[in-house]
KEZA-715109 format. One record per residue: residue in one letter; residue number from 1; x, y, z of N, C-alpha, C in turn. Coordinates in Angstrom, 3 decimals, padded with zeros to 6 digits. Layout:
<pts>
   resn   resi       n_c1       n_c2       n_c3      ca_c1      ca_c2      ca_c3       c_c1       c_c2       c_c3
      A    NUM          X          Y          Z          X          Y          Z          X          Y          Z
...
</pts>
This chain:
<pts>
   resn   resi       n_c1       n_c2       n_c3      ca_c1      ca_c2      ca_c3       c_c1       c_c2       c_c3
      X      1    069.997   -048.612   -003.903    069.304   -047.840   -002.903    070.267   -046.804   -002.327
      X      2    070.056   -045.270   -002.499    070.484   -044.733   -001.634    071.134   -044.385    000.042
      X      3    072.116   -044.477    000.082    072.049   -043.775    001.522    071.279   -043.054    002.107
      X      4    071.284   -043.068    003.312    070.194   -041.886    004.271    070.849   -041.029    004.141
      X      5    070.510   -039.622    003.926    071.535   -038.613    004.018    071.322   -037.822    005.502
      X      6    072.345   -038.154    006.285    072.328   -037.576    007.739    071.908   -035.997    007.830
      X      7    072.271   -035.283    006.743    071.995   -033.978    007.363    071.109   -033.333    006.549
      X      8    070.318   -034.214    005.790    069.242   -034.032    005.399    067.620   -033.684    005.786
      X      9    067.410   -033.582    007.233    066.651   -033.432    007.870    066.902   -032.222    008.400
      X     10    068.310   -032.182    009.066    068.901   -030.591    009.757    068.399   -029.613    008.418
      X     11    069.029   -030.042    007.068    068.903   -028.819    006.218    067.047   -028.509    005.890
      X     12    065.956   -029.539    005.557    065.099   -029.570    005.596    064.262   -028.799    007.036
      X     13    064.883   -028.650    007.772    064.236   -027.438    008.748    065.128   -026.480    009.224
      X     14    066.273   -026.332    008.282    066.670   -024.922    008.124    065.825   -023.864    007.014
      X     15    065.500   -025.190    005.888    064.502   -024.064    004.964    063.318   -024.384    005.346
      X     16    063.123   -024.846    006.350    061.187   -024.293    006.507    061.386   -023.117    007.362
      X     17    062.146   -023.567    008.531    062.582   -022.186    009.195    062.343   -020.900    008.408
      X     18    063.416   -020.730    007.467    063.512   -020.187    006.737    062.379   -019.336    006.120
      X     19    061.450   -019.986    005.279    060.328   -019.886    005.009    059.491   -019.162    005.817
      X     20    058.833   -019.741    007.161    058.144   -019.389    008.103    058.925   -017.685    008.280
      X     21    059.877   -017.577    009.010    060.936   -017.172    009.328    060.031   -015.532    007.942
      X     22    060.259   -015.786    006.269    059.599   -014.937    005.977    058.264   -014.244    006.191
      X     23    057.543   -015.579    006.003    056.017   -015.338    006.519    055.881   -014.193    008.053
      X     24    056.400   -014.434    008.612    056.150   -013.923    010.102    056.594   -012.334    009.440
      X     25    057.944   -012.174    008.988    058.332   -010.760    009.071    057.916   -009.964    007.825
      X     26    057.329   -010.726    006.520    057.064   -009.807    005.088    055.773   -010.271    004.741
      X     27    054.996   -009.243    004.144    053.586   -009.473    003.691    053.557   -008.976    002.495
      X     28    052.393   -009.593    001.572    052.649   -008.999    000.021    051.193   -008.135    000.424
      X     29    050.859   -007.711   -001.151    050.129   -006.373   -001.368    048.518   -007.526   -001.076
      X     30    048.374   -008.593   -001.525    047.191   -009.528   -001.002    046.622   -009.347    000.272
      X     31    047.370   -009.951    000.752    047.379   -010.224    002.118    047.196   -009.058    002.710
      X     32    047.997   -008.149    002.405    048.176   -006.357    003.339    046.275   -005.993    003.083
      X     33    045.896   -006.089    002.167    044.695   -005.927    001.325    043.407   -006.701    002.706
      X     34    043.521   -008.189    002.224    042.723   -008.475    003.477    042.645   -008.380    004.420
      X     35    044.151   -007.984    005.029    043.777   -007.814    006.486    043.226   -006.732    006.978
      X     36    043.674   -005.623    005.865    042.753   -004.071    006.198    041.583   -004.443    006.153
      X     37    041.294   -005.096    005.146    039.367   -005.533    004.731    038.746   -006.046    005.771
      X     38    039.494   -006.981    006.463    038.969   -007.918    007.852    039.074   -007.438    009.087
      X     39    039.228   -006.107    008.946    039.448   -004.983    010.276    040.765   -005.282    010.878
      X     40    041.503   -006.177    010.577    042.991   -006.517    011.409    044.058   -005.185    012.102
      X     41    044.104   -005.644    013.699    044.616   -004.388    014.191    046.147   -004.120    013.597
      X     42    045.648   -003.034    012.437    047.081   -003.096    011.778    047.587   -001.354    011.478
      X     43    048.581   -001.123    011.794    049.069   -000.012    010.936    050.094    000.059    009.741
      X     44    049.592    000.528    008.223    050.371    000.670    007.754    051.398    001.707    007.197
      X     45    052.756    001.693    007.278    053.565    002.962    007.579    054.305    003.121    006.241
      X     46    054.071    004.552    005.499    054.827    004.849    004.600    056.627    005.404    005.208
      X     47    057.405    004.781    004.887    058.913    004.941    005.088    059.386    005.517    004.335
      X     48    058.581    006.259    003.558    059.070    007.677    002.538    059.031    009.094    002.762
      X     49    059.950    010.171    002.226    059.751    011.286    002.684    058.288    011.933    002.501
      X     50    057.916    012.819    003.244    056.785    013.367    003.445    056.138    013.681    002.027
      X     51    057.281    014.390    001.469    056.484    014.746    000.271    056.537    013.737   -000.835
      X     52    056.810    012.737   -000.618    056.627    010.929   -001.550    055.624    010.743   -000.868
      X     53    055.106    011.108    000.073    053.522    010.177    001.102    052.775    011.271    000.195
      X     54    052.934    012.546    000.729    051.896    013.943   -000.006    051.628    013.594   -001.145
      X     55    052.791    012.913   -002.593    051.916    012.963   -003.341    051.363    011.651   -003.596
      X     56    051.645    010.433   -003.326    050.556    009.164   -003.142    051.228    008.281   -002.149
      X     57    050.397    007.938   -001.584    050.579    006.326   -000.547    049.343    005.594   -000.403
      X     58    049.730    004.566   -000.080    048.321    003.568   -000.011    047.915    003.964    001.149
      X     59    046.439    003.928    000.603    044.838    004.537    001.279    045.009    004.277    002.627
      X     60    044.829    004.831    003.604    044.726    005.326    005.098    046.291    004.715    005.915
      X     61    047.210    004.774    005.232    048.742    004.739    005.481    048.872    006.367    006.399
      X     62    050.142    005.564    007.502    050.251    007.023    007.718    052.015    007.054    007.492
      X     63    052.569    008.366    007.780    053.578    008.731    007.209    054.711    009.041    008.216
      X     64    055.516    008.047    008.429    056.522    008.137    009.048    057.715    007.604    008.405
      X     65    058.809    009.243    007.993    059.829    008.836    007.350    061.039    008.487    008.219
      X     66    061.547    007.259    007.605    062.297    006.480    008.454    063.895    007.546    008.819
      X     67    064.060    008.720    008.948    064.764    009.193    008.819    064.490    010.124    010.158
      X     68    063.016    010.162    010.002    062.493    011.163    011.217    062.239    010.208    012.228
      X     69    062.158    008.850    012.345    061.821    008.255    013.502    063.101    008.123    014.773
      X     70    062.207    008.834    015.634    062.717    008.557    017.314    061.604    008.215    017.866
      X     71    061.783    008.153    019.460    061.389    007.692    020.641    060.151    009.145    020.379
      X     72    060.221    010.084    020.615    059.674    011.051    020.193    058.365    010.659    019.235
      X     73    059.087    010.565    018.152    058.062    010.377    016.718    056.930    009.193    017.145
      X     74    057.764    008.430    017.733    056.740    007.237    018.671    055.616    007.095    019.113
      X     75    055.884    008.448    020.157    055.404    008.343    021.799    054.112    008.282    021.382
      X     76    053.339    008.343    020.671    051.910    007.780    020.861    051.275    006.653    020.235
      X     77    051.982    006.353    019.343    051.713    004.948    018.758    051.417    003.433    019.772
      X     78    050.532    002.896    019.531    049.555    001.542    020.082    051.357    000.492    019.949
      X     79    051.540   -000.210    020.706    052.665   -001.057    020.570    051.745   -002.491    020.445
      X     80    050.402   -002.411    020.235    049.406   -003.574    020.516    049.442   -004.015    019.461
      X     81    049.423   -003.069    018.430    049.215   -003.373    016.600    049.957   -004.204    015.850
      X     82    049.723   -004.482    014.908    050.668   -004.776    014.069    051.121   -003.623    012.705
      X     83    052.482   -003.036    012.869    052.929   -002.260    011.504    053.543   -003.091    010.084
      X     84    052.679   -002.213    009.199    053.177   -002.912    007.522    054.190   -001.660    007.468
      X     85    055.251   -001.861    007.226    055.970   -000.962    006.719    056.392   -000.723    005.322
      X     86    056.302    000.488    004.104    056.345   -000.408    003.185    057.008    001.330    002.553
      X     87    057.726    001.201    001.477    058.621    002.303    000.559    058.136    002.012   -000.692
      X     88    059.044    002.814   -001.720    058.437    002.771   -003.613    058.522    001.338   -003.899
      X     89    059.261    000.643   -003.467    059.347   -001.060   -003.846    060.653   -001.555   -004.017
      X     90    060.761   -002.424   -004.928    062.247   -003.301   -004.542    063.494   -002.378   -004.838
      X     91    063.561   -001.437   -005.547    064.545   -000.179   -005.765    064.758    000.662   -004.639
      X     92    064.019    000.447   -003.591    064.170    000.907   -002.607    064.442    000.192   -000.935
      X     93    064.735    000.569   -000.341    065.125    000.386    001.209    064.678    001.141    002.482
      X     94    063.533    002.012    002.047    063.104    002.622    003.207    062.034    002.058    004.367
      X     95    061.680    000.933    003.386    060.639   -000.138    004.485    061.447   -001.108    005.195
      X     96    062.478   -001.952    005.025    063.327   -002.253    005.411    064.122   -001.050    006.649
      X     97    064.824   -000.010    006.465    065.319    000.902    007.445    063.965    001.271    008.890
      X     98    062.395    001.200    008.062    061.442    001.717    009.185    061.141    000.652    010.065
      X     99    061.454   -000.721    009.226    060.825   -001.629    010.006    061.915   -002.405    011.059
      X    100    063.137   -002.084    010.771    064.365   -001.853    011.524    063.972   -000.872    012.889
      X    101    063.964    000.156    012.577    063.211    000.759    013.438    062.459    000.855    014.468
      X    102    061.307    000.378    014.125    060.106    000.294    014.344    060.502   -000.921    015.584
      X    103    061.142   -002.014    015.079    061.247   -003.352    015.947    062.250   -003.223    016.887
      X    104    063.149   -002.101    016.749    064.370   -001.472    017.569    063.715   -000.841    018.865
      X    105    062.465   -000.108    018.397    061.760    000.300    019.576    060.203   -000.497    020.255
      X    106    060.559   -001.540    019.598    060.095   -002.346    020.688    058.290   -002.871    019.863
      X    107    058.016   -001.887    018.760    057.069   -002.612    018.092    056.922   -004.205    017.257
      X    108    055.525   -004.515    016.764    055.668   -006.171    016.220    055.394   -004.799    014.649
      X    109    056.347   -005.789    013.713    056.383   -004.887    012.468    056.294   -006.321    011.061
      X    110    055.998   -006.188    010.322    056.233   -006.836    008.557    056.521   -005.772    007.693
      X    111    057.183   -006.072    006.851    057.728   -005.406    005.694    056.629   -005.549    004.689
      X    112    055.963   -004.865    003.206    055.393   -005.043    002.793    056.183   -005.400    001.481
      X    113    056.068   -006.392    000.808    057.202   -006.933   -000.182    056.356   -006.421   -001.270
      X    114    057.663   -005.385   -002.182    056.848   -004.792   -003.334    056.346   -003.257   -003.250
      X    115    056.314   -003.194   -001.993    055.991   -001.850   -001.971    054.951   -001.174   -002.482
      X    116    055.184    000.091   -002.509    053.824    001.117   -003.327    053.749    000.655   -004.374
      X    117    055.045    000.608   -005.349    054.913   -000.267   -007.012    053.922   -001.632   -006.771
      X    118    053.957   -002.902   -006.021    053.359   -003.688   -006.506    052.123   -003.214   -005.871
      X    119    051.581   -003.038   -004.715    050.246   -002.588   -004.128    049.586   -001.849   -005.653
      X    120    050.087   -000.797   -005.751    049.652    000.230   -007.220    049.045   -001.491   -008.398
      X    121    050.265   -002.039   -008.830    050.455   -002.750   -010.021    048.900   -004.127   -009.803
      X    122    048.773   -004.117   -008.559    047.587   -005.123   -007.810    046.437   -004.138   -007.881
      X    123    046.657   -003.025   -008.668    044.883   -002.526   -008.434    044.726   -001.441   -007.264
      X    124    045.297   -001.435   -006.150    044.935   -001.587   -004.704    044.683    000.483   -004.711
      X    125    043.732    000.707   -003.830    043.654    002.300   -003.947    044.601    003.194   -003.275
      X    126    044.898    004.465   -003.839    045.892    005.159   -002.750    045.765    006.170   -002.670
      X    127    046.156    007.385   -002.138    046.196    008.286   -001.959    046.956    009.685   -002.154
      X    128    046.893    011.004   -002.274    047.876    011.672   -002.185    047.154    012.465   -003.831
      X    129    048.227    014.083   -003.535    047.843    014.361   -004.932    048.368    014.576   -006.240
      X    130    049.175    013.094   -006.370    049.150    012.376   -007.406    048.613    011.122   -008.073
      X    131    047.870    010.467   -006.891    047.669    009.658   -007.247    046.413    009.273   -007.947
      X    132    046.592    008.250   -008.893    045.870    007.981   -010.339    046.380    008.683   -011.256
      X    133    047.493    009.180   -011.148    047.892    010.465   -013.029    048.685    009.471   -013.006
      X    134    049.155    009.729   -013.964    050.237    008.940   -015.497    049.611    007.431   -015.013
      X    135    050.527    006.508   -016.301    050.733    005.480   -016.580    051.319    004.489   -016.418
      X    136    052.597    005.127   -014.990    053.636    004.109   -015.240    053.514    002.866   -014.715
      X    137    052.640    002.532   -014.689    052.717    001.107   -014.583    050.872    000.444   -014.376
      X    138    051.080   -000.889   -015.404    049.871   -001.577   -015.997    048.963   -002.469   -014.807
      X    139    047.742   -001.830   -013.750    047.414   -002.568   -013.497    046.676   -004.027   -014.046
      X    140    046.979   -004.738   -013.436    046.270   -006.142   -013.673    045.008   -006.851   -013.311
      X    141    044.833   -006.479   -012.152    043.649   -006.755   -011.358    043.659   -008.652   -011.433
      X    142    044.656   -008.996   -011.682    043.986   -010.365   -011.481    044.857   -010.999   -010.157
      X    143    043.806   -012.004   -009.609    044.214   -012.872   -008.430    046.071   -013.145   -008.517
      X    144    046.209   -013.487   -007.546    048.070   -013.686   -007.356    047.917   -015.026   -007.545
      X    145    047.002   -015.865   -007.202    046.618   -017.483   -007.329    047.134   -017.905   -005.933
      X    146    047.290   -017.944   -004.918    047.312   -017.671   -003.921    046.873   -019.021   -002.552
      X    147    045.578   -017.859   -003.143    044.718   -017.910   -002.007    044.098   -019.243   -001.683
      X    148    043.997   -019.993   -002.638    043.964   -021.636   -002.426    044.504   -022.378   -001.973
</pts>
């Protein structure tokens, strides 16, 4: 029979922590999906330069590049909401820098994990005038398996 392992419990709610800890601050392209669908008071923020939003971002995103944000760029934004912040995807760091940001000045923010690439790669609609040309990358349309 084993020993009890004493710090086996401490480490067991360091990784749920952990866990939770993601849940609260990152959302995938699913989830970002239903909560727009379910009216959820949400904004989601492209952290790319203007002309990366101009030529596609996901559908009714608005465009604040994390480069241009001040107190200023702010001043009229709802602090009630919740912001998705989200860039081209894991090659990138600009949703990460906005949502830095964003929580620096005092908003509730999530990161969108995956970015425009996986939102795009999930089907999901977007905007801008490029978006729908080329190929680069194979939507799937199928469930994440998830949701069960």
């Amino acid at each position: 029979m084993a020993a009890a392992d004493p710090g086996g419990s401490r480490e067991q709610s360091a990784q749920l922590a952990h866990y939770q800890a993601k849940l609260a601050y990152e959302t995938d392209s699913a989830d970002l999906r239903d909560a727009l669908e379910s009216g959820q008071d949400l904004v989601v923020v492209d952290g790319r330069s203007s002309e990366a939003y101009a030529a596609e971002h996901i559908a009714g995103a608005i465009s604040i590049p994390h480069r241009s944000i001040s107190q200023e760029s702010l001043a009229g934004l709802s602090k009630a909401s919740l912001y998705v912040a989200y860039c081209d995807g894991i090659g990138c760091n600009a949703s990460t820098k906005t949502a830095i940001k964003l929580a620096t000045a005092g908003f509730r923010v999530k990161e969108l994990i995956g970015g425009l690439d996986w939102w795009k790669r999930d089907g999901y609609p977007t905007e801008g005038h490029a978006a729908g040309q080329g190929h680069a990358h194979q939507v799937h349309h199928a469930a994440c398996g998830c949701a069960g």
